[in-house]
N, C-alpha and C positions, 0 to 999 in steps of 0.2 A: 478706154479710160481717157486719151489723150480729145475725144472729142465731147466727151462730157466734162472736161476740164475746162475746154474753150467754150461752149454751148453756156455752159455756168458763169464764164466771166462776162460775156458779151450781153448776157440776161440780166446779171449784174448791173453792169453799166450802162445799159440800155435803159433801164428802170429809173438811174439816175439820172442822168440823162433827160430822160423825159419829165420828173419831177423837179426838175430844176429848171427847164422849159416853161412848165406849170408855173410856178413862182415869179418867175422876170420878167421873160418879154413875150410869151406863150405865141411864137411862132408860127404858125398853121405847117410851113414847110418841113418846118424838124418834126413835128406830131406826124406829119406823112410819111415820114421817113423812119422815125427811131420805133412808131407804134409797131409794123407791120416786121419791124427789126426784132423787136425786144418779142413779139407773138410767137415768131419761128424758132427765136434760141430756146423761148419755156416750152415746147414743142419737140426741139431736139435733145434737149435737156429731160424731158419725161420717157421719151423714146430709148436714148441713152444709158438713162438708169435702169429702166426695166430692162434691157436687155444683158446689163452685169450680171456676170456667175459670180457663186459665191457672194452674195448680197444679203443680208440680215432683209427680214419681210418689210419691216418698220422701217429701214433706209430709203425702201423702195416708194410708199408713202410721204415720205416727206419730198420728193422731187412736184410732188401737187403743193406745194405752199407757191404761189409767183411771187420770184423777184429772187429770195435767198434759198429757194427748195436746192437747186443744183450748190450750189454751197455747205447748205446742211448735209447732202448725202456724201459730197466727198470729204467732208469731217469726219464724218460715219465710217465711213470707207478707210479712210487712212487710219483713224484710231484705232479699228479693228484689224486690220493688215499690220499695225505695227505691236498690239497684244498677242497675236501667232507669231512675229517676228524675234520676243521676247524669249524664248523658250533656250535656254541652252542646251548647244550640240553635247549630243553622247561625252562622257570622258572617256579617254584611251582607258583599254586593259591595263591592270597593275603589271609592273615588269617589262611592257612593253614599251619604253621612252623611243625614241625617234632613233636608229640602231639602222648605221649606213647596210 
């Protein structure tokens, strides 16, 4: 999880990054740079996802959207980790309160 977290942010920012390159001074050296950059994290970022257990099918799918795929799955991911997380623990047996 910890590397599809990071795979996702650097894809992210990579993206912007380069569209922001796009718009200004459009560089040739940053396009050299951040292209081959932002290629590998959507690369790790897909590899990543599919390799989660316990992953709804449909989260796995949206890691192909480039640029916000690794962002949408771990929205995915955390919403759903925290709807199982929801669930309240058994209550104690009647009569049995906390008794040294």
């Amino acid at each position: 999880m910890r590397t599809l977290r990071a795979a996702a942010a650097v894809e992210a920012a990579s993206l912007a990054l380069l569209l922001l390159n796009l718009v200004t001074v459009h560089a040739p050296a940053a396009s050299a740079l951040l292209g081959p950059l932002h290629g590998t994290a959507y690369l790790v970022t897909v590899a990543a996802t599919w390799m989660l257990q316990d992953v709804a099918p449909g989260a796995r799918w949206l890691a192909l959207v480039p640029g916000v795929g690794g962002l949408l799955v771990l929205r995915r991911v955390r919403t759903s980790a925290s709807g199982r997380r929801r669930t309240a623990p058994p209550a104690p047996a009647p009569g049995r309160a906390d008794r040294p």
